[in-house]
N, C-alpha and C positions, 0 to 999 in steps of 0.2 A: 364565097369561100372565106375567107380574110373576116366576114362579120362572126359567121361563124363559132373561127378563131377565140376572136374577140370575147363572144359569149361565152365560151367555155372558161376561158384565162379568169375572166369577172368572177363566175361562180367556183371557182377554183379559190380564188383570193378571199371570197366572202368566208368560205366554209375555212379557212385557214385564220381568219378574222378573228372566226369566234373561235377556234383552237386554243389560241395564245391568249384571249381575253380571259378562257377558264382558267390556263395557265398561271395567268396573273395575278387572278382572283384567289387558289387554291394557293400562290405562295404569299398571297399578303396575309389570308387568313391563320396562316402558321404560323408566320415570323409574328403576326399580332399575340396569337396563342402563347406558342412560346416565350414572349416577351413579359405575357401576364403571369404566365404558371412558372418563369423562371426560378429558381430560390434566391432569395434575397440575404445573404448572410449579414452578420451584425453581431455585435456582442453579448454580455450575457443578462437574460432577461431583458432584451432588446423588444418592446409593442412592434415592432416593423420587421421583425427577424422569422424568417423559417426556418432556422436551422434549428438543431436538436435541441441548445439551452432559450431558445427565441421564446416567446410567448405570443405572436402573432396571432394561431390558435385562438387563445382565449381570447384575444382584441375584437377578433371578428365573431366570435360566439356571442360577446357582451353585447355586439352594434347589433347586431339580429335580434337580441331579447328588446329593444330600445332604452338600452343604456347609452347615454353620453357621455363617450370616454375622450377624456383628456389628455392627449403625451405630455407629461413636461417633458423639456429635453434640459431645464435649467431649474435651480432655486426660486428665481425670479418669476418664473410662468407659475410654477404652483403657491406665489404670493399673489400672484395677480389672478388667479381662475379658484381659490379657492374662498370657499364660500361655508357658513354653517351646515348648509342642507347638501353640503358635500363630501365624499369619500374620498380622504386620501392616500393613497395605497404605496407606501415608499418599499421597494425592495430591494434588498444590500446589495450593491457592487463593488469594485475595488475603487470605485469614486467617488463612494458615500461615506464619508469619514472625518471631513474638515469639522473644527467645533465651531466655526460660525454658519455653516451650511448647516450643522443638526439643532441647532439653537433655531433659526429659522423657522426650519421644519418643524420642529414641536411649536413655536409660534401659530403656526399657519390654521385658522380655525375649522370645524367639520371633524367628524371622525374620523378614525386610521386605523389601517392597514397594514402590520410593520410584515415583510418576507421574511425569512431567517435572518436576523439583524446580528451583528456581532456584537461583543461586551459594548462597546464606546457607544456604537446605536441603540441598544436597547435601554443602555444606564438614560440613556438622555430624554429617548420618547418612549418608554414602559418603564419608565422608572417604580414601578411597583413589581416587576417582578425578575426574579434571579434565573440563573442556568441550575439547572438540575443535573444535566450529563448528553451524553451524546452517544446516540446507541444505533441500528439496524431496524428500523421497523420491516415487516412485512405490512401484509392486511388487518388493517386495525378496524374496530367498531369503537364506534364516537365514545360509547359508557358516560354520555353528560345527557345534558336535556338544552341544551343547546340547540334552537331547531335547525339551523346551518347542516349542522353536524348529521345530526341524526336525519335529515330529510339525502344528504348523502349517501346515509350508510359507510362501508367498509371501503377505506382508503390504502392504495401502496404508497408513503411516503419516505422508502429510502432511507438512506442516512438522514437523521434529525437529530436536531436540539429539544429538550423538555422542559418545561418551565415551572416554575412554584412562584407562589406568592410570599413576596420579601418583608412584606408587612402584614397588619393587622385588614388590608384591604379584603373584599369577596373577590375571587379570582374563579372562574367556570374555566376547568379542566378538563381537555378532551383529547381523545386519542394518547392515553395515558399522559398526557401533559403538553405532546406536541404541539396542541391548538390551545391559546388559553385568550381571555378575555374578562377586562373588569372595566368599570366605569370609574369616572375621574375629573369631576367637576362637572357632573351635566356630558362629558364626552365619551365616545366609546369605543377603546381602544381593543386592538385585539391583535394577538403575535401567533403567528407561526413557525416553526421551527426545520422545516422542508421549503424549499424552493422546487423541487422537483415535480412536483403532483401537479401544478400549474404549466410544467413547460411542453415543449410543441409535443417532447418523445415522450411525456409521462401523464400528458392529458388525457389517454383514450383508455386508461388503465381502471377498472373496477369504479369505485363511485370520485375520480379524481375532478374529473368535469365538472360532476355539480356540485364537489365542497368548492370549487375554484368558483364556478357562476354564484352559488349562495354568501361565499364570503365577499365577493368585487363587486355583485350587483343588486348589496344593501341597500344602494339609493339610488335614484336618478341619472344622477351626475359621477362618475370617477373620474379622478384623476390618477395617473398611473407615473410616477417617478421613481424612475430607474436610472441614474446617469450616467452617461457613457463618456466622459471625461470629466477632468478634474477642475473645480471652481474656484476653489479658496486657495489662499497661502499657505504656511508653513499652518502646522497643524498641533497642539498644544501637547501631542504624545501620549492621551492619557492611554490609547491602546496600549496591550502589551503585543510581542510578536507574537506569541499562540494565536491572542483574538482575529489577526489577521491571516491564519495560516487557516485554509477550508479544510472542513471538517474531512474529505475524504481523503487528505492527503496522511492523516494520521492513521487510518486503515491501510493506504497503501504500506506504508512505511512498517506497520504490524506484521502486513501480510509478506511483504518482504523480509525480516527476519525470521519467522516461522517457515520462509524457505529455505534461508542461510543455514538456520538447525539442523531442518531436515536432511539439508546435501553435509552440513558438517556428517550428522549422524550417519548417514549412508554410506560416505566414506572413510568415516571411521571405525566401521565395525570391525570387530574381531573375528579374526582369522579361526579355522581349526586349529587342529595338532597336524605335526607338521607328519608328510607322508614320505617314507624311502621310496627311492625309484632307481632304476639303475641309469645309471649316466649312458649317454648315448654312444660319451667314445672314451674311452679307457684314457687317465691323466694319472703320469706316478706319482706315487706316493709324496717323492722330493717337492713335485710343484704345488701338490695341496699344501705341504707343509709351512713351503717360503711363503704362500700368496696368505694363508692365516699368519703366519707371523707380520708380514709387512701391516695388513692389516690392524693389527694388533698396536706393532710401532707407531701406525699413521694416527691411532686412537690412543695412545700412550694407555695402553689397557695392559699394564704387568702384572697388575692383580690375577686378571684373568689368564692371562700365558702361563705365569708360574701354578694357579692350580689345575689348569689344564695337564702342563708337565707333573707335578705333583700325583695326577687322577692317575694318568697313566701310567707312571711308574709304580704304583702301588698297584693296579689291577696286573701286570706283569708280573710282580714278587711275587703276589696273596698265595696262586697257584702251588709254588716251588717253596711255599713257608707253611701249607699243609692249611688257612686258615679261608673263612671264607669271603665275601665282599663286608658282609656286616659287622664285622673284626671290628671293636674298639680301638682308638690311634694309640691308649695304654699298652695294651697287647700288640698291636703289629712293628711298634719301637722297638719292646723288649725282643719279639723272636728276629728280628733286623739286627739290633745288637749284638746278640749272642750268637748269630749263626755268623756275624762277618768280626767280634771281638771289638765291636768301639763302642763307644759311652750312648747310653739309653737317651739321655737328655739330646745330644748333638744329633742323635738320627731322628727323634721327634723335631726337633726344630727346623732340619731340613726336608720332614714329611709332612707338616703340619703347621709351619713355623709363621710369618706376618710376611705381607706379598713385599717382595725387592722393593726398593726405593728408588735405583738406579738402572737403567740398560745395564752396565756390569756387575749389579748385584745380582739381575737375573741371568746373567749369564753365568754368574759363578757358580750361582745353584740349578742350572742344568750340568755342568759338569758334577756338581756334590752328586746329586741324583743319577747321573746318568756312572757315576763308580760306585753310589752302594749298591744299583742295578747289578752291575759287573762282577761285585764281590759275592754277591748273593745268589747268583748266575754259578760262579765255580767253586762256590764252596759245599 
């Protein structure tokens, strides 16, 4: 009985054995997975970065064609790994800037690669050629003979820089200027004006992959120098702050006052004409009157009180003087004077006269007015 037992517990345990051993096996091969496919974040135009400005993407696109790509992570590695029969691909970051780091780098022998450089970088290693402007591409076709270009086809390169030739040098212009390229002592330099077309989010777009594979994997060997901190000292200023300000933040800033406009504009439109409506609850006469005058007071507006008084007391008279609202001020003085016996001039000036200067000026001539009213009333 008890062996039994025995025998059953064994095969109980064995079959529970392998249970857990799948178990174990199914979570190592995850936590492995996931560890490989994690994202790796990094900064911008970072070879090691999966994130959306990373250029990872094309790192591992290059190593599968068998290109030999190089990180520098310093000045120093692309002095030491660069070689004639090498490419070197510098692309601006906010730590490419020092003037003995770009001196360097224009030193360092083999052809180049500049990314979207700013003034300070391009003066130094394309110094043949200028900015043109900074615009919106869509899908561009190459329009050079560039084979890069044209074995690409049609590019979305974003916000870009455009380039022209500063000198008497040959300069091959492509994607109306964004891609340009001259030769320079035997060397063969070439700028682009997009950093976008090469990164992880803008690789898979129209022909962006193989302008990025045909211009990186000109030769055997690249080297890819992007620095993600800063090397040098104090830095001689020749940037201005534009050159360091990216280009899309000037869009922003566009497109945010083209909003301001708009909400100014929306809230400032003009009203209709205004519409009577009858008041919901009957208010006398007395309180419209005092709540316009305080008004009035609180805006020291006597101009407008006294021809308001003025308005009215003439449209009251006009009736009882036989005349009618279009009555010239000549005429409705004279029949005011003669129907009440005072001077033509005196009832003009308190019908038509220059607004009070004082609270008691205007007070005085609502009493004037409010007695030729009176006279004119019982005569």
């Amino acid at each position: 009985m008890s062996t039994a037992v025995g025998a059953t517990i064994t095969d109980r345990w064995r079959g529970l054995r392998w249970a857990l051993a799948a178990v174990v096996a199914i979570v190592a091969v995850a936590a492995l997975t996931t560890w490989l496919t994690a994202p790796r974040p990094g900064g911008h135009l970072d070879p090691t970065s999966t994130s959306s400005d990373g250029v990872l993407a094309l790192m591992t696109l290059l190593r599968e064609h068998g290109i030999t790509v190089v990180e520098a992570a310093s000045i120093a590695d692309v002095e030491r790994e660069a070689r004639e029969d090498t490419l070197v691909v510098a692309a601006q970051t906010y730590h490419l800037y020092d003037d003995d780091q770009l001196r360097r780098l224009a030193a360092a022998p083999g052809d180049r690669l500049l990314i979207a450089p700013i003034g300070k970088t391009r003066e130094e290693l394309a110094p043949e050629l200028r900015r043109a402007e900074t615009t919106e591409f869509g899908g561009l076709a190459p329009d050079c003979d560039l084979r890069e270009a044209n074995r690409a086809g049609t590019v979305q390169f974003g916000i870009a820089e455009t380039y022209e030739a500063q000198g008497s040098t040959a300069v091959t212009r492509c994607y109306d200027g964004v891609l340009a390229r001259y030769t320079d002592d035997g060397r063969t330099i070439t700028v682009v004006g997009s950093e976008q077309f090469l990164m992880n989010a803008g690789l898979a777009e129209e022909g962006n992959a193989a302008l990025a594979m045909n211009l990186a994997g000109t030769h055997p060997r690249m080297i890819w120098y992007a620095p993600q901190r800063s090397e040098g000292g104090e830095s001689g200023g020749a940037a201005s702050l534009t050159d360091l300000i990216p280009a899309q933040v000037y869009w922003m800033v566009l497109q945010l006052i083209l909003a301001v406009a708009l909400l100014a504009w929306w809230k400032g439109r003009r009203v209709g004409p205004l519409v009577a409506e009858a008041l919901p609850v009957v208010v006398r006469a007395s309180e419209t009157a005092e709540g316009r005058g305080r008004l009035y007071r609180s805006r020291r507006a006597r101009d407008v009180a006294a021809e308001s008084l003025r308005t009215a007391t003439r449209q009251r008279m006009l009736p009882r003087l036989g005349l009618t609202p279009g009555a010239p001020p000549e005429a409705v003085s004279q029949a005011v004077a003669a129907r009440c016996g005072l001077d033509p001039q005196t009832v003009a000036h308190t019908l038509y006269g220059q607004p009070p200067d004082t609270d008691a000026d205007l007070v005085t001539l609502a009493r004037a007015l409010d007695d030729i009213e009176r006279q004119v009333a019982q005569s």
